[in-house]
Structures are given as structure tokens and as C-alpha cells.
C-alpha positions in Angstrom: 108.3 131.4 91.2 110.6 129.1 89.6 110.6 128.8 85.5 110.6 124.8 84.7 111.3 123.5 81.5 109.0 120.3 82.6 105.4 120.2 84.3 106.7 117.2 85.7 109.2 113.9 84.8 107.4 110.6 85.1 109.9 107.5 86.5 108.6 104.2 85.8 109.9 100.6 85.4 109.5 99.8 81.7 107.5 97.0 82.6 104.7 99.7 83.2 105.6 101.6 80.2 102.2 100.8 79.1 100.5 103.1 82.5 103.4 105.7 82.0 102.6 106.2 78.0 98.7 106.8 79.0 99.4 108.9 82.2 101.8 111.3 80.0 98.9 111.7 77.4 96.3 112.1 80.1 98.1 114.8 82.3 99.3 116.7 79.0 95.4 116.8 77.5 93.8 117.6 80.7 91.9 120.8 80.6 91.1 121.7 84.1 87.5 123.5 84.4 87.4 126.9 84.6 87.8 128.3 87.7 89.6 131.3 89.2 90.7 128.8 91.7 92.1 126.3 89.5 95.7 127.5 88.0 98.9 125.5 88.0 100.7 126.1 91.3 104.4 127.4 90.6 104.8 126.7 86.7 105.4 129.1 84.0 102.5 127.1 82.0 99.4 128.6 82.4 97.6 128.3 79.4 94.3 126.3 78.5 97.1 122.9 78.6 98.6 123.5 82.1 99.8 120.3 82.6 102.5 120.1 79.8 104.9 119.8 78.7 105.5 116.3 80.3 109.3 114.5 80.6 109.2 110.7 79.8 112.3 109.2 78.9 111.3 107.6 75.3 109.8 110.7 73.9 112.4 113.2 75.6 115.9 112.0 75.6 118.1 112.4 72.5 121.3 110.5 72.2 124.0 111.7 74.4 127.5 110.6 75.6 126.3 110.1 78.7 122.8 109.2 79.9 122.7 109.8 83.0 123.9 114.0 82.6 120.2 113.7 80.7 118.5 112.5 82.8 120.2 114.7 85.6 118.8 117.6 84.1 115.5 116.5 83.0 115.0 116.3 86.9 116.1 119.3 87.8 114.3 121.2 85.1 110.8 119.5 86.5 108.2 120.9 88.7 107.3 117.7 90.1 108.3 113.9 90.1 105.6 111.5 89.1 106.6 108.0 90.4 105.0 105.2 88.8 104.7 102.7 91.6 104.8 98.6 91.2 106.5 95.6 92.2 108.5 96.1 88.6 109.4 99.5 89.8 110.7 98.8 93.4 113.9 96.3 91.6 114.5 98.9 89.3 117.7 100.8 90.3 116.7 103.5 87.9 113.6 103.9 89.2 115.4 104.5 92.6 118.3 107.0 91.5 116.0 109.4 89.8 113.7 109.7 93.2 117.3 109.9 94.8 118.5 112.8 92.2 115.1 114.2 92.5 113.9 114.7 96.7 118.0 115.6 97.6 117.9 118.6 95.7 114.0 119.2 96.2 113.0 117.6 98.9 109.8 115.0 98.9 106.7 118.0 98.5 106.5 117.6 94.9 106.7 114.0 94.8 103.6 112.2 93.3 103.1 108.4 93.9 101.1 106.2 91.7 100.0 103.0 91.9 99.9 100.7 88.6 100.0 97.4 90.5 100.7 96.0 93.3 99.6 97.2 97.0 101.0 100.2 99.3 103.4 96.8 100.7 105.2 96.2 98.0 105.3 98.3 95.3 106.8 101.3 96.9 110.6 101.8 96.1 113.0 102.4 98.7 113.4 105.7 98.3 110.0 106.9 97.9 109.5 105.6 101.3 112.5 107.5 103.3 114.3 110.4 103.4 116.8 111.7 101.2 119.9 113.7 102.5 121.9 116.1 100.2 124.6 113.9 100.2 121.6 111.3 98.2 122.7 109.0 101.0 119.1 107.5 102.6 118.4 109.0 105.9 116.3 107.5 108.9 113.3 109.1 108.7 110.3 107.2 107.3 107.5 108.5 105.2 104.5 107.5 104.1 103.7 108.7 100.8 100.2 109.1 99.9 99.4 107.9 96.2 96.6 107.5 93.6 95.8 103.9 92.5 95.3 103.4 89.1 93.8 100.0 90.0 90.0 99.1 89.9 88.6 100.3 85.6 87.8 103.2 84.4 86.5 105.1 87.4 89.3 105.1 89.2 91.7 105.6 86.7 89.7 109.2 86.5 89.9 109.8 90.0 93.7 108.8 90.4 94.3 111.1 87.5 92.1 114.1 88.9 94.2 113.5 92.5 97.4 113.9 90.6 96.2 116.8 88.7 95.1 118.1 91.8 98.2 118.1 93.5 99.8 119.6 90.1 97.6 122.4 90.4 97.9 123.5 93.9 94.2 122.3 94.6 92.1 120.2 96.4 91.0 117.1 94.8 86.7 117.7 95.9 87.0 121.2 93.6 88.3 119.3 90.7 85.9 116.6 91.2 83.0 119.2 91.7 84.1 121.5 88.8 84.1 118.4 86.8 81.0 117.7 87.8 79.8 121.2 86.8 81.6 120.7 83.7 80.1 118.1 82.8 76.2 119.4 83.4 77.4 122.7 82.0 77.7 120.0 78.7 74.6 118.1 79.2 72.8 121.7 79.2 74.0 122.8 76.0 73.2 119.5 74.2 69.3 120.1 75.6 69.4 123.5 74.3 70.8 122.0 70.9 68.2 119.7 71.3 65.6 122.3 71.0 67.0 124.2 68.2 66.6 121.5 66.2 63.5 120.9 67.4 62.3 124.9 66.5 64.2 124.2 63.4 61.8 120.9 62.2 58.9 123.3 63.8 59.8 126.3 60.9 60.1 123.6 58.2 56.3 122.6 59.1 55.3 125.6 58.9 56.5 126.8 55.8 55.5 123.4 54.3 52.1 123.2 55.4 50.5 125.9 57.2 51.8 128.3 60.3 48.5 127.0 62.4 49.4 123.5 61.6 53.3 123.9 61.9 53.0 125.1 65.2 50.8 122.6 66.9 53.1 120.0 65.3 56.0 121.8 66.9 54.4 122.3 70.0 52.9 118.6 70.4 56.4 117.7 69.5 58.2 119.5 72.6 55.7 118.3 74.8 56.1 114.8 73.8 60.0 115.1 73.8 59.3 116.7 77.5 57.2 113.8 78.6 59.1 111.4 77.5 62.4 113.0 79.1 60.5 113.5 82.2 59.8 109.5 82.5 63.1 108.5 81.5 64.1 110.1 84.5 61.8 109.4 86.9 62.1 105.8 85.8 65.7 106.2 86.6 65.6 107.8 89.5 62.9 105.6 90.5 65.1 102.2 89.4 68.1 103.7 91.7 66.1 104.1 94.6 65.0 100.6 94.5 68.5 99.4 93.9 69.7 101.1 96.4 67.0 100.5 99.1 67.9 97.2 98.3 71.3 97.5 98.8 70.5 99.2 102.2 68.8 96.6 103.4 71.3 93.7 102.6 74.3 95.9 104.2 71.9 96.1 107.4 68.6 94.1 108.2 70.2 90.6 106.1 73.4 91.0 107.1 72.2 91.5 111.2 70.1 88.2 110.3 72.7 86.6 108.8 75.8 86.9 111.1 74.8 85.0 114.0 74.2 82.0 112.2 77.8 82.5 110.7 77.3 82.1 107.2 80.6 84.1 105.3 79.7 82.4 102.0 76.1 84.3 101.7 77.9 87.7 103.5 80.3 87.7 100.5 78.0 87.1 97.9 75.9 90.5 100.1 78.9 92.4 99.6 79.9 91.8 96.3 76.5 92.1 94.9 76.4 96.0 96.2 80.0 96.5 95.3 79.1 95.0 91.6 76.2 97.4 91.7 78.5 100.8 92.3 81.0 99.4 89.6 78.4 100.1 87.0 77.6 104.0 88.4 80.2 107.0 87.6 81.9 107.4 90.9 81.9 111.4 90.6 77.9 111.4 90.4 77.6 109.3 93.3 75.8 111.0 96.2 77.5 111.2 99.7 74.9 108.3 100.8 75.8 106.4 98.0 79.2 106.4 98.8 78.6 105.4 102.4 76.6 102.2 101.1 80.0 101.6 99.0 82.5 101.9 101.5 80.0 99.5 104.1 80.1 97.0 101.3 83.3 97.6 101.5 83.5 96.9 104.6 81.7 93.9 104.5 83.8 92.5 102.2 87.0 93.3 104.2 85.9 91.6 107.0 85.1 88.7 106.0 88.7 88.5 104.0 90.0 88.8 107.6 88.0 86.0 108.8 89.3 83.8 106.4 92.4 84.6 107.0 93.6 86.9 104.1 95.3 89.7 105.5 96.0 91.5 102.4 92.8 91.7 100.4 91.1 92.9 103.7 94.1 96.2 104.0 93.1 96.6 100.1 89.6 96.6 101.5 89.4 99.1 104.2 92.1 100.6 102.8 89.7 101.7 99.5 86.6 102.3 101.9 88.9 104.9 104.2 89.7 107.1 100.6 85.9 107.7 99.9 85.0 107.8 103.8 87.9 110.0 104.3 86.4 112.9 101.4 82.7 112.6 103.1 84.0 113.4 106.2 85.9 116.5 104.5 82.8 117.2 102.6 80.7 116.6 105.9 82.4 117.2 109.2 79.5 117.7 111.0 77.2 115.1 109.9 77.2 111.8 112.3 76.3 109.1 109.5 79.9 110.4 107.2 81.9 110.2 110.5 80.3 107.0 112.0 81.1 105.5 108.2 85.0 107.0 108.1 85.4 105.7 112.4 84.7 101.9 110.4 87.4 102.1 108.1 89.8 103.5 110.4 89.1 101.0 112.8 89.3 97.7 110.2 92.8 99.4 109.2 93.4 99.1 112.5 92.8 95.5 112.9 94.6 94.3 110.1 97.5 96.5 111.5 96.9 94.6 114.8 96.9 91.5 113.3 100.3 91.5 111.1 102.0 92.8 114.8 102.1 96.1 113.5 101.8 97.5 116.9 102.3 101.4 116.4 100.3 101.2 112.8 97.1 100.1 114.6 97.4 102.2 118.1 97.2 105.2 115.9 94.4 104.1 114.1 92.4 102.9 116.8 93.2 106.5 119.0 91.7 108.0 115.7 88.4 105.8 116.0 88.0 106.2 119.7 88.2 110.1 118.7 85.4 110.0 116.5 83.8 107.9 118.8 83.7 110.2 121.4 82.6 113.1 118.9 79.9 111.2 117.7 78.8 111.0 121.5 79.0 114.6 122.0 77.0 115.4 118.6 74.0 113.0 119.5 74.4 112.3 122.8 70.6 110.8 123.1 72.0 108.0 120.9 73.1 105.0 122.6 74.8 103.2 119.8 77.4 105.9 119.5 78.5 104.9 123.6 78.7 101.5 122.1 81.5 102.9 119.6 83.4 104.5 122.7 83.3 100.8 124.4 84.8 99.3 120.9 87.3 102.0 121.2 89.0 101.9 124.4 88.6 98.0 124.5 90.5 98.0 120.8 93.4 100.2 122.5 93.5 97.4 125.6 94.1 94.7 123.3 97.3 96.6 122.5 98.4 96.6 126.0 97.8 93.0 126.7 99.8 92.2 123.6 102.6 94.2 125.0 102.1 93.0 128.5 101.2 96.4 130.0 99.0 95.0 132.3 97.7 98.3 134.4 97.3 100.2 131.1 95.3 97.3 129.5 93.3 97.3 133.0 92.7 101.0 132.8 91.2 100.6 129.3 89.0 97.8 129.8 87.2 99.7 133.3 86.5 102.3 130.8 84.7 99.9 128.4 83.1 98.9 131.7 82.2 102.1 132.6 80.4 103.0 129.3 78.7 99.7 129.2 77.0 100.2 132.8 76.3 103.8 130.7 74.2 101.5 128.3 73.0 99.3 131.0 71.0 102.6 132.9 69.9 103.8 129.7 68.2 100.9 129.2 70.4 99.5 126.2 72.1 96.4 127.5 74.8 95.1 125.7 75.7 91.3 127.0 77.9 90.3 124.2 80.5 93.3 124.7 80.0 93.0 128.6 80.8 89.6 128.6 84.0 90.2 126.2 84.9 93.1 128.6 84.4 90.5 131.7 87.3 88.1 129.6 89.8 90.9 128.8 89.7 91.6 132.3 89.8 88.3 134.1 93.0 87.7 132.0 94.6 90.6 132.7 93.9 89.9 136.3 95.5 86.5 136.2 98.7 88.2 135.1 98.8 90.5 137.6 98.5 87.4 140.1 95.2 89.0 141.3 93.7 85.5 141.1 90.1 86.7 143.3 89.6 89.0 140.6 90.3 87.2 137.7 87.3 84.5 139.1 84.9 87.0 140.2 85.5 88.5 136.1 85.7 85.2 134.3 82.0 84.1 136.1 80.7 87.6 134.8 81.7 86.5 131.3 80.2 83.2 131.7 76.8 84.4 133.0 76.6 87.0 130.3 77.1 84.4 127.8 75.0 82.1 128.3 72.0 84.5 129.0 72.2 85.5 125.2 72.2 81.8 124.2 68.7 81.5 126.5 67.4 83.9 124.4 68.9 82.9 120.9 70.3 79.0 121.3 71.3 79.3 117.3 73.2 82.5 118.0 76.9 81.4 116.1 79.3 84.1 117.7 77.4 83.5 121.1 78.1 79.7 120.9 81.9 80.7 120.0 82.3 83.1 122.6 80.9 80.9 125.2 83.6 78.3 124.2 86.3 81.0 124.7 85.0 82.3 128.6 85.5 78.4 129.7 88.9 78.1 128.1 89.4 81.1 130.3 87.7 79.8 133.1 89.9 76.8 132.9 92.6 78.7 133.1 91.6 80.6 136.2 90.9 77.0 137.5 94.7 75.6 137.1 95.7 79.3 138.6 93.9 77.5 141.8 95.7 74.1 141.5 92.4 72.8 140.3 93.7 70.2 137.0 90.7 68.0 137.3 87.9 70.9 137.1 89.9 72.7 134.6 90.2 69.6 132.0 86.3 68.9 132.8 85.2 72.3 131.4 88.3 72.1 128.6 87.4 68.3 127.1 83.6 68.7 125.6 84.6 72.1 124.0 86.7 70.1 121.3 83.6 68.9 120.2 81.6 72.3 120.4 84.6 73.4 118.5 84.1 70.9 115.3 81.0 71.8 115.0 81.4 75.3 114.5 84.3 74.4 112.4 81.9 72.2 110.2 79.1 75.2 110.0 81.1 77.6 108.8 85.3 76.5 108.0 86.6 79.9 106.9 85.9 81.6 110.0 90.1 81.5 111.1 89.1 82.1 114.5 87.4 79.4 115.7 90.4 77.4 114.2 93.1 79.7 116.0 91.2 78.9 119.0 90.8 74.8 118.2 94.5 75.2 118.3 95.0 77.3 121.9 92.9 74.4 123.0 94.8 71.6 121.9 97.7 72.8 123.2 96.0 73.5 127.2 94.8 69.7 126.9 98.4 69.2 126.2 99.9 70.9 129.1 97.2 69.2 131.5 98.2 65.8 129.9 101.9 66.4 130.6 100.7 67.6 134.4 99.0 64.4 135.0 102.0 62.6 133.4 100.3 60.9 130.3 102.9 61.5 128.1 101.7 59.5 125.5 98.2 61.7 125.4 100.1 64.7 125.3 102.6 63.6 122.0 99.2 62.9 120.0 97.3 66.1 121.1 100.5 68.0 119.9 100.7 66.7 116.5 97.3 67.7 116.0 98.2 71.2 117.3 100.9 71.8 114.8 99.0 70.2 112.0 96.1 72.6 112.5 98.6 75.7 113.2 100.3 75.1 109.5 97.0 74.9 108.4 96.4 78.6 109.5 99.3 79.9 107.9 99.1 78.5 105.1 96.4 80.6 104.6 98.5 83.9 105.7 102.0 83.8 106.5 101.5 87.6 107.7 99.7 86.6 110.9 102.7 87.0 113.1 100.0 85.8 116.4 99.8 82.6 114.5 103.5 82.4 113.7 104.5 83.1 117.6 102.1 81.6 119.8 100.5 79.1 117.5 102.7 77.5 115.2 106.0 77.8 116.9 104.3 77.3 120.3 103.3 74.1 119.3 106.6 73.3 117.8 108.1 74.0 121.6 105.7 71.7 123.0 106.6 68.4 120.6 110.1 69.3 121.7 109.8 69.3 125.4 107.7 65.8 125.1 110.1 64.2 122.6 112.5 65.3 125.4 110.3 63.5 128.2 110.6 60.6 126.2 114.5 60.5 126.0 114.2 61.2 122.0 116.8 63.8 122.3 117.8 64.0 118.6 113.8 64.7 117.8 113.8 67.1 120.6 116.9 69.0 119.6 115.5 68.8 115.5 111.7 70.7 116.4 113.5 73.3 118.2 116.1 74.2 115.4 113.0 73.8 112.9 112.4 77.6 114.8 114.8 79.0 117.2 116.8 81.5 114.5 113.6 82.8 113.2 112.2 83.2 117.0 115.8 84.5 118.2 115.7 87.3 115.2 111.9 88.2 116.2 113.1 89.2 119.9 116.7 90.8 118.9 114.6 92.7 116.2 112.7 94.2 119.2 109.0 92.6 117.6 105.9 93.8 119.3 104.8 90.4 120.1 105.5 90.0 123.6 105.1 86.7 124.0 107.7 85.6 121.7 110.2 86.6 124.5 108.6 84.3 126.9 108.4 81.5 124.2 112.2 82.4 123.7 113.3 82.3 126.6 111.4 78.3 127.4 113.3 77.2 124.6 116.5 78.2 125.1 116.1 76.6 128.6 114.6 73.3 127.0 118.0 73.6 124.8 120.4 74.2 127.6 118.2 70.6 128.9 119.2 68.7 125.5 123.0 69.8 125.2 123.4 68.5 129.1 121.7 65.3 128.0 123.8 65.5 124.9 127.4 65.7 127.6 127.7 69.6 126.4 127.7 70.9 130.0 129.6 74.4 129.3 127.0 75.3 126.4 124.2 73.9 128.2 125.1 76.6 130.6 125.5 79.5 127.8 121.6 78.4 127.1 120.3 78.8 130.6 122.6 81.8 131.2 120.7 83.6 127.8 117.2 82.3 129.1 117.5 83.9 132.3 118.5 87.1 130.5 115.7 86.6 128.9 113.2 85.7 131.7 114.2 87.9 134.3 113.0 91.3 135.8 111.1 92.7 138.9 108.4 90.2 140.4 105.4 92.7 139.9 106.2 92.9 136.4 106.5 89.7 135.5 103.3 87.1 134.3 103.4 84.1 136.7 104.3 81.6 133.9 107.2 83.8 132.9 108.3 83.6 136.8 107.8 79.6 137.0 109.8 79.5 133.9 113.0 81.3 135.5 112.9 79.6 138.7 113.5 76.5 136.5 116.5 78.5 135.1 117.8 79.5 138.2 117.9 76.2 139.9 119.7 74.6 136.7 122.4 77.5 137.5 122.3 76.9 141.0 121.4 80.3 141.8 118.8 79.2 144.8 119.0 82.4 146.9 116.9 84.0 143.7 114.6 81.0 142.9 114.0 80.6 146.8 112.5 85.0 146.8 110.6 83.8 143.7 108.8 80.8 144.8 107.8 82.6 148.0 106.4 85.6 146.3 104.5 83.4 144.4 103.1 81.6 147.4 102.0 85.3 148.9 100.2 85.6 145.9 98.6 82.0 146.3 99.5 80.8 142.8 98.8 77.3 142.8 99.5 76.2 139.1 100.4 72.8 138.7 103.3 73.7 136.8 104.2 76.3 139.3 104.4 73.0 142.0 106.2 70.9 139.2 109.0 73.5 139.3 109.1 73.5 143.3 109.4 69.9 143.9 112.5 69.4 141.2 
């Protein structure tokens, strides 16, 4: 083993010198409990103080020529590298060169991250979060440190402290948390036995005061009194937890199953933070494993309804928190279905957020994770229906993917599995419309973009029925009533596939209505506003296909009005960014266009063209930011022709066909009518000619499809 001079050196911004003077103090008094399988790992110090002596910059350095030699050797004579991690710390080029000096001569093992403010986003320095070569130049590799939040009061000050003890140590963080624990009683026990010395103490006083007979029934009423009265106090306590948490229990499940349909986030919140408030009070290390579950589904609770408002961030910090203690029950329990079904909801709410932000990778891995314990909940209680229903959230999760990255067979293949497992739950008795008619949309969409238009009907009707079966048995039903208004928007679509405008703008119109009233019951829900918008801007394209140019220019300035809206709530949403905001932007432009406003035209397209162009060139995991690139580079070749620029006009079609173009089966049919407008402003009819008719073999219909035909 190696001899250090230092336990460890703690780098910090001084802006946290505040954490970095109590962290120092706490590590160097820390007395782990003891244990023959508590010892510091690989550091001479072994004694009852294992955790000193600890290198901090204002108590250690003396005055020296040269300040950085010091420090240089501080590092190198420490164990470990305690990183004190904040926004304050990321801009600090200190901060960065010692966790440079530090992992190229040691690599990143002994590195310990924690968090004094801030989130796992932004508060990491650069070089915490990548490899360092010998050389200290920063290599490719990524990593994702794992760190101990100092963030929430008192409790979980003690457990970030414990984790970074317990990585000092060599030991896991549960048998510091359990000796503690054991410490702690072993404490308790000898105050009681204090307690009754003293009390045999006041009994020998009686007795040689007053009589032996008299001294000890004084003594002996006096224990049992002391005994009963303990004896209630705990009861009373044990009896006051129960009720608390029975009623904790029932507003994470009964209320809150009450109260979702009828969509009201303002009395969820006030559910969740009521139980959260509750475990703030209780010492997190004497919480039972059941009690933790009820805290991490508050948790939970809480998270999503941050994401339905729209705020990306405190929902991670949610799930994030309720995937630590899930995460040690399942450790603790990896057997029991109740810790794993708790740990499968924070994975999968990670997930989403993931999702969300176009963080593509992030949330595939964390939904594979949750379909996993999905399917090992099935094969641990296979008489349980509900744990099928987690397999169908699973595989369906993992198809959203796909039809964000336009793989349209793998998104196909995971959606028939959802189907598969839902007829499962249909034979067992255990129906469940809602995710059959989700699966039904999923699928009738992809079918569309696979041009298998029979399909995509046959689906889309199978949505629609299930829907409104639910509302026949609850009309009041809030998520019914919004889902109902998504399957005709998809219905429509299916319906314009066909050629059929009329039909499809007589089941689009009366859902702007249904859609304001929602919006009115409950206006924090963010997707039944990201859907007013996808609305708004199909009524759009149907005005434009009928020719009422007019209709179409005021329909599109509400569409962008109510897209900012979104993001103003959270610029993070790259969906909103891409196919709302920016999509709207695009659609302005091509009727300012219509109307011979070329200036206008030309200004709403620079208002986003760089930002989209760097999206696609930075490979983004949006898809359809490609297709919305390529559109607009074609509506710009349009403008510079109109504007006498015929040679850069050219350039413009020339980069949207780049962008446009590939092998018919692989290409969406929107994404084909667009490049056979390219290709006959390049002249290049051979090509448009093989498109069109492939398209006819598939009987695509779209109106815009016939628009591109007859130019």
C-alpha cells in the first residue's frame, strides 16, 4: 500500500469555501463505528480518526515562491481528490487544473464529486466529466461521475457525508448507514441503563432515609411508572406514524387515482408536497424500506407534475432524488417486487425527461433498464396482471425512440409487442383501453410513414373506438377527453393521406374548442398546449390547400404565439424548439411568400435557419429537424430566385436535396413530396418522375402530394 501524507485534498471554488471549511471538519472528526469491516482502504491512517489528516488550501499551504509546486505536491501526496462541485467551481480554472494534475497521474478511481449547489447539468467542471491523458491534455472519453449532494438540510448533508466516507473507506455506503444505526441504539441503550442507575440510586436514598420496606416499594412503583409511561410514549408514537403514514398511503394512491382524471395538478402538488414535508421532519437513516418507498412515490408525484408544466429541470432533480433511495432498496431488497416496481418508476421518469431534452441515448438506456425490471417483476409474480402492464409501458417507451429517429420497422416491432401484452391482459380478464388505444395511435402513425395507408386506417379506428368506450363509462374522465382529441388529429391525418381535405378539416375544426376547454380546466398541463399548437398548424396547411391564404396567415400567428409561450416555460424542450416553434416560423414564411412579401418571408426564416442548420450538422437526435431543414432551405432557394439571385437560389435547392434525398422505402411521404419539389426547381425530372410514380403505387393521395404534381 501506498504511504500518503493526505487522506485526501479538497478543490473547491472559494465561493463554496463555506461547504469546503465544514466538509474538512466533518471528514477529519468522523469516527466510523466499529466494525472489522470498516478500516480506511489504502492509507497509512488507521487510527480511531481515519479520515485525517485533510489538505485544504487555507489551512495547508505556507508561503512559497511558487504556488503552484505546492499545490503539485499536496496532490500527489493525497489518497483521494474531493471535488467540491457548483456552478462557482466549473469557471474556476483552479478548480480545473488540480482535477487535471490530479486523475493524469492517478487516474479518476479516487475521485470524489460533491455537490454544494447547483444540478449534475451544470455544476460539474470539465474535467471531472472527461478523461485525462498523461500528457493532462483532455481525452474523448466521457464519464459520468457519481457524487453526494449536499443539497436538501441536515439529513442529507449526513448521508452525502457517510457516501464520501464510504468511498474513503473502501465500503459500502448501507454498512455505514446500518453501523450508524447500530451506533446510534448502542447509545440510546446505555442512556436507559443510566437511566436506571439513577433510578436504583434515588431507590437506596429511600431506603436509608425512611425504611428498607418503604424504600423499595417507592423504588419499585417508580420503575414501573417510568416503564409505563415509556411504554406509551412509544406506542403513542408508533401509533401517530402509522396514521401519518396510512395517510400518506392513501393520498399517493386512492386520491391521487381519483384525482387525475379530472386533471387537477394544483391539488396533486399540494398531495405530493404534503408527504414530502412529512419525511423532511423524520431522520432519513431510521426510515423503514416502506417508508422510503412512500418518499420516493411522492417523489415521483412531484416530478411529474414538474414535467407537465413544463419544467424540465426540477422534474430530473425529482426523479433524479427518488432513483438514490430506490436504487439502495433494491440493493437492500433484490428480490422483493414492491422495491423493484418503486426503483422501475424512477428509472423510467429519468428516462422521460431524458427523452424530452432529445437526449436520445440518455433515455434508451434508461428505459431498456425499466423494461428489464419490468419483465423480472413478471417472472417473480406472474399471477399479477399489473406487472404485464409495466412490460407494455416498456417496449412502447423504447418505440417512441424509434419514431423520433424515424426507424419505422423497429418502432413497429415495439409497438406489436405492447400489442401483444395487452391482448395478454385482454384474456386474463384485465382490459386496458387507455394503453390499447395509445398503442392503436403509435401504430397507425408509423403505418402512414411506411406508406401502408390500409393499415394506418384500420389502427387509427381502433384508437378511436377504444377511446370513446372509456368516455361511455366515465364522460368526466380528463386524459380520456385529451386523448380522444389526439386519435382524430390522427384520424385526420390518415384522412388527407386519402386526398380527403374536407373530412379531415370536419373532424380537425370543433377540436379547437375541445382544446380550450381543457386548456381552461387545468393550464399547466404543457401537453394539451403542445398539442393546441400541432393543431393550429394542420388547420394551417388545409387552409393553404384550399387556397385561403388569408385564413392560413391568422392561424399561424397564433401558432407561433402559443409555441413561444411553451418555451418560455423551458427552453430545454428541444420537441418544442424543432417542430413547434421553428415549424411554425417556416410556415409564416412560406405564406408571407404566397403573398409576394418576400422581405417578411426571407426575415422569419433567418429568425431560425443558423440555429436549425447547426442542430442537423451537430448530428441532433431530432429527426425531424432534417426534414424541417431541408423545406426551408428550398423555400430560401424560392426567395433568392424571386429576389434575381438565380446562382444561389440554386446552391439552396442543391443543399435541400442533399438533405431530402435517399432510397424511396426509407423515406416518410412528406419528406418525398418535398424533394420532388426540389428536383423539378433543378430540372432533374427523370428523378421526380420515379418519385411521383412510386408514390402513386403506394396510393398516396395527399393534397400536397397533388400540389407538387400539377406545378
Amino acid at each position: 500500500m501506498a504511504n500518503y501524507k493526505y487522506k485526501a485534498f479538497i478543490s473547491y471554488s472559494h465561493h463554496d469555501v463555506t461547504v469546503a471549511r465544514w466538509l474538512h471538519r466533518a471528514l477529519e472528526a468522523y469516527r466510523p463505528p466499529r466494525d472489522r469491516g470498516v478500516h480506511a482502504s489504502s492509507s497509512a491512517h488507521t487510527g480511531a480518526f481515519p479520515l485525517r489528516p485533510i489538505f485544504r488550501d487555507e489551512d495547508e499551504l505556507v508561503v512559497s515562491a511558487n504556488l503552484s509546486d505546492s499545490l503539485v505536491e499536496a496532490l500527489q501526496q493525497s489518497e483521494f481528490l474531493i471535488v467540491i462541485c457548483s456552478p462557482s467551481s466549473v469557471s474556476s480554472k483552479w478548480a480545473s487544473q488540480e482535477i487535471i494534475e490530479f486523475k493524469k497521474n492517478r487516474g479518476a478511481s479516487n475521485v470524489i464529486a460533491v455537490i454544494a449547489d447547483g444540478n449534475p447539468g451544470n455544476c460539474f467542471p470539465e474535467p471531472l466529466l472527461r478523461e485525462v491523458l498523461p500528457s493532462g491534455e483532455l481525452g474523448a472519453a466521457s464519464m459520468e461521475p457519481l457524487a453526494a449532494d449536499l443539497q436538501g438540510g441536515r439529513a442529507a448533508r449526513r448521508l452525502a457525508l457517510l457516501r464520501v466516507a464510504a468511498s474513503m473507506l473502501g465500503v459500502g455506503l448501507d454498512q455505514l448507514v446500518q453501523r450508524e444505526a447500530q451506533r446510534r441504539n448502542r447509545f440510546l441503550a446505555a442512556v436507559a441503563t443510566a437511566a436506571v442507575l439513577g433510578m436504583l440510586v434515588m431507590g437506596w436514598l429511600t431506603f436509608t432515609a425512611v425504611t428498607e420496606r418503604r424504600a423499595a416499594d417507592a423504588a419499585r412503583l417508580i420503575a414501573e411508572q417510568s416503564r409505563e409511561i415509556a411504554e406509551q410514549s412509544r406506542q403513542t408514537a408508533e401509533l401517530r406514524r402509522r396514521e401519518a403514514e396510512g395517510l400518506i398511503e392513501f393520498m399517493l394512491g386512492d386520491l391521487r387515482e381519483k384525482l387525475q382524471p379530472v386533471g387537477r395538478l394544483d391539488v396533486l402538488d399540494a398531495v405530493g408536497a404534503k408527504a414530502l414535508d412529512y419525511y423532511a421532519n423524520q431522520d432519513q437513516q431510521t426510515l423503514s424500506a416502506d417508508s422510503l418507498g412512500q418518499r420516493a412515490r411522492a417523489l415521483h408525484l412531484l416530478g411529474e407534475i414538474s414535467d407537465k408544466k413544463g419544467d424540465m429541470d426540477a422534474a430530473l432533480d425529482q426523479f433524479t432524488l427518488a432513483a438514490e433511495s430506490t436504487a439502495l432498496l433494491v440493493r437492500a431488497y433484490p428480490e422483493d417486487p414492491q422495491r423493484i416496481f418503486d426503483h422501475a418508476q424512477s428509472v423510467f421518469w429519468v428516462g422521460m425527461v431524458a427523452y424530452q431534452q432529445g437526449r436520445h441515448e440518455v433515455a434508451r438506456r434508461s428505459w431498456a433498464k425499466y423494461l428489464n425490471y419490468a419483465e423480472q417483476l413478471v417472472k417473480l409474480e406472474p399471477e399479477k396482471p399489473e406487472w404485464l402492464l409495466e412490460v407494455v409501458y416498456g417496449h412502447s417507451a423504447l418505440g417512441a425512440i424509434e419514431v423520433q429517429e424515424q426507424r419505422w420497422q423497429h418502432a413497429e416491432e415495439k409497438f406489436l409487442n405492447s400489442l401483444e401484452s395487452l391482448e395478454e391482459l385482454a384474456q386474463l380478464d384485465r382490459p386496458n383501453l387507455g394503453e390499447l388505444a395509445s398503442t392503436h395511435s403509435w401504430l397507425s402513425f408509423i403505418y402512414i410513414k411506411q406508406k401502408r395507408f390500409q393499415l394506418a386506417e384500420t389502427y387509427s379506428r381502433g384508437e378511436v373506438g377504444a377511446l370513446r368506450a372509456l368516455l361511455d363509462i366515465d364522460p368526466g374522465d380528463y386524459q380520456m377527453q385529451y386523448g380522444l382529441i389526439v386519435a382524430q388529429r390522427g384520424a385526420a391525418q390518415v384522412a388527407l393521406a386519402a386526398g380527403h381535405i374536407d373530412a379531415a378539416l370536419a373532424l380537425l375544426e370543433p377540436l379547437l374548442e375541445d382544446l380550450e376547454k381543457l386548456i381552461e380546466h387545468e393550464p399547466d398541463d404543457t401537453e394539451a398546449l403542445q398539442q393546441q399548437v400541432k393543431l393550429l398548424q394542420d388547420l394551417v396547411m388545409i387552409s393553404l390547400f384550399r387556397g385561403e391564404v388569408a385564413a392560413a396567415s391568422e392561424q399561424a400567428s397564433v401558432c407561433l404565439e402559443r409555441a413561444q409561450s411553451l418555451l418560455q416555460r423551458d427552453s430545454s424542450v428541444l420537441y418544442w424548439q424543432v417542430e413547434l416553434d421553428w415549424k411554425c416560423r417556416y410556415l409564416m414564411a412560406s405564406i408571407a411568400f404566397e403573398l409576394k412579401k418576400i422581405d417578411l418571408s426571407q426575415e422569419l426564416i433567418d429568425s431560425f435557419y443558423d440555429e436549425l442548420l447547426t442542430q442537423v450538422q451537430g448530428e441532433t437526435s431530432q429527426k425531424e429537424a432534417q426534414l424541417l431543414l431541408g423545406k426551408s432551405s428550398f423555400l430560401m432557394g424560392d426567395i433568392f430566385r424571386a429576389q434575381g439571385k438565380p446562382d444561389i437560389a440554386t446552391e439552396q435547392w442543391q443543399h435541400a436535396r442533399a438533405l431530402l434525398e435517399g432510397e424511396e422505402e426509407a423515406l416518410e411521404p412528406e419528406q418525398i413530396v418535398s424533394l420532388i419539389m426540389v428536383l423539378r426547381r433543378l430540372g432533374d425530372e427523370p428523378r421526380a418522375l420515379e418519385l411521383i410514380t412510386y408514390l402513386r403505387t403506394v396510393n398516396y393521395q395527399h393534397p400536397a402530394f397533388s400540389q407538387a404534381t400539377s406545378g
